[in-house]
N, C-alpha and C positions, 0 to 999 in steps of 0.2 A: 839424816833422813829418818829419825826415829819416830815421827810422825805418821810415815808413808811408808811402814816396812811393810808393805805387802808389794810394792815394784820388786820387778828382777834386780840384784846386784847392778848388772848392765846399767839395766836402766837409770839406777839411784845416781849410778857416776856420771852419767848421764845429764841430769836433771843440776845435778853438783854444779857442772861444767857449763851449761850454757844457761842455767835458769839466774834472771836477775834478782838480787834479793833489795825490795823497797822495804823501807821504814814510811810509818804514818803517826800522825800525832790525832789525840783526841779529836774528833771532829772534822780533821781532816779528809777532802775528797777521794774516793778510789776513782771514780770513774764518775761523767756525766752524761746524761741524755743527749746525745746527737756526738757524741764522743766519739773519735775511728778509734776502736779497737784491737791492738797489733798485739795480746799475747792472752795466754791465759795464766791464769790468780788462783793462788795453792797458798793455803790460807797455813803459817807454821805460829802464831802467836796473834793475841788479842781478839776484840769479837768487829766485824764489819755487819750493819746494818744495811740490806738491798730493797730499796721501794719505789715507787712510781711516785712524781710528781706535776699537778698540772698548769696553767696558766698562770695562775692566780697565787700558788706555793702549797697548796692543799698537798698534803703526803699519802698514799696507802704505804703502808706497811708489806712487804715478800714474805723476807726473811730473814734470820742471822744466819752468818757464817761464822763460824769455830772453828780453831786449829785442826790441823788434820781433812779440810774438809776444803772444795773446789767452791767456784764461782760457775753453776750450765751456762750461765749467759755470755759470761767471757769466753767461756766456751768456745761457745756456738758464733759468737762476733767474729774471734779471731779467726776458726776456721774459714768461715766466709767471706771476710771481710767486709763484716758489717758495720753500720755504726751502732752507739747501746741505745736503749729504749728507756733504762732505766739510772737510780742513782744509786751508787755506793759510798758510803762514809765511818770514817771507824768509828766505834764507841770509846775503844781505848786507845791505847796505846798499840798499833799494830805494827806486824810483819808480814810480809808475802813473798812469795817466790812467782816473779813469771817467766812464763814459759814462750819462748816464739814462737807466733802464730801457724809457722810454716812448716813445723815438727807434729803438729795436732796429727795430721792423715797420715804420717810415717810411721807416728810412736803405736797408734791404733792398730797399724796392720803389722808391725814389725812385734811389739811387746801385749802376751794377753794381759798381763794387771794393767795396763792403764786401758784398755780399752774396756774390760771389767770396770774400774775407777769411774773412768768416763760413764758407763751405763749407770752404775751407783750414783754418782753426781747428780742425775737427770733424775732418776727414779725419786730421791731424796729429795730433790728439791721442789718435783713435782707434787709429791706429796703433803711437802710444806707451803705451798699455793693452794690447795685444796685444802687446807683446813684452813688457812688465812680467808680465800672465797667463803668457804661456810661461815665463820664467824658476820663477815657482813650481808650473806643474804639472808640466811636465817636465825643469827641473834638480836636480841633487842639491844639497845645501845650499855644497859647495863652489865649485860653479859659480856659483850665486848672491851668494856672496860675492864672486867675482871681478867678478862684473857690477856688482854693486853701489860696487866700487871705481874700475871704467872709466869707471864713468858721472858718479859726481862727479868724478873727475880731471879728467871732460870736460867738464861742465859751470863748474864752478869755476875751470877751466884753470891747475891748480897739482896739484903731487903731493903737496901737505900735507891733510888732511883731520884739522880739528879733532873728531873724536866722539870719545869713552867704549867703549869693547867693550856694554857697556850700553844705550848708545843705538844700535850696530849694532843686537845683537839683537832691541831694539825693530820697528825697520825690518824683517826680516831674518822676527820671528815666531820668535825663538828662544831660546838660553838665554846667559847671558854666558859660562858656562862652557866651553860647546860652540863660541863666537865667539872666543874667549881659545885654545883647542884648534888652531884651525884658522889666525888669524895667525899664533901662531908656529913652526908647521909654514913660514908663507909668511916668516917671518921666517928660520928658519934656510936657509930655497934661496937667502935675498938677495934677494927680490923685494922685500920692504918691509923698513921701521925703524921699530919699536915705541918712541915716548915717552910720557911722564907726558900722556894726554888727549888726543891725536895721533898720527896715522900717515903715515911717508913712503912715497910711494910712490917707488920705486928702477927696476923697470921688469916690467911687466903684457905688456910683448910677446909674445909668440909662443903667451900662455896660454890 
């Protein structure tokens, strides 16, 4: 539990003993929309990508989650037993530990780090929704793009970013034509390298 050394001893043996540990393969699903939700996801390896999807397959973007770091919305499912609103899917190669749903109100009133955790979780993630919000009511689609490239550069921590123009605008809520427009405007400044299904990132500095 070198991840989460901030739980009580207690706890950690805890978490050891009854938490399940899933394996995920690139791309593969954590969770779907309308999905019962029975535990909560303690993210110990790879990056999972959480975003809303509508009718039609159009993506927004939440957030990522990184090792060390919760899922509020499993959270908040399992406690309740709700079903999710949203989608989760790994980018890499991941691992998780969950936890059952039924321990959520015990561990909260029996242990303060996770109930500290838990508020952390929320606060974080809330945070990371409200700059996701900001990016699309108040930037223009260019800016958006940029952010959208800083942010997996930084989560991923490489400047290779495997997508399609396609599956940007997925994300993005827009058209590929209009995303294909706009890299290689960023291509010819030398900011990036446009390959077959893949873009390098060269340098997003100062932008």
């Amino acid at each position: 539990m070198e991840l989460f050394n901030q739980f009580e001893p207690e706890l950690s043996k805890k978490i050891q003993q009854v938490g399940v540990v899933r394996k995920f393969k690139t791309d593969d699903y954590l969770m779907k929309t309308g999905q019962s939700i029975r535990s909560a996801v303690l993210v110990t390896k790879g990056i999972i990508k959480v975003f809303r999807e509508d009718e039609e397959g159009n993506e927004v973007f939440m957030y990522n989650l990184h090792p060390g770091e919760a899922c509020a919305i499993s959270m908040t499912c399992a406690a309740r037993q709700l079903s999710s609103q949203i989608m989760a899917k790994a980018l890499v190669d991941t691992e998780v530990i969950a936890i059952p749903a039924e321990l959520m109100d015990e561990w909260g009133a029996k242990y303060k780090s996770w109930y500290q955790f838990v508020l952390e979780t929320y606060r974080s993630r809330f945070e990371e929704l409200l700059d996701t919000l900001d990016q699309i009511a108040f930037r223009n689609l260019d800016e958006r793009l940029l952010w959208y490239l800083k942010q997996h550069q930084k989560s991923l921590k490489t400047n290779i970013l495997k997508a399609s123009f396609t599956d940007i605008a997925q994300e993005l809520n827009s058209s590929r034509e209009v995303i294909s427009r706009l890299m290689k405007k960023l291509a010819e400044k030398g900011y990036i390298k446009i390959n077959k299904n893949q873009i390098e990132i060269v340098d997003l500095r100062g932008l």
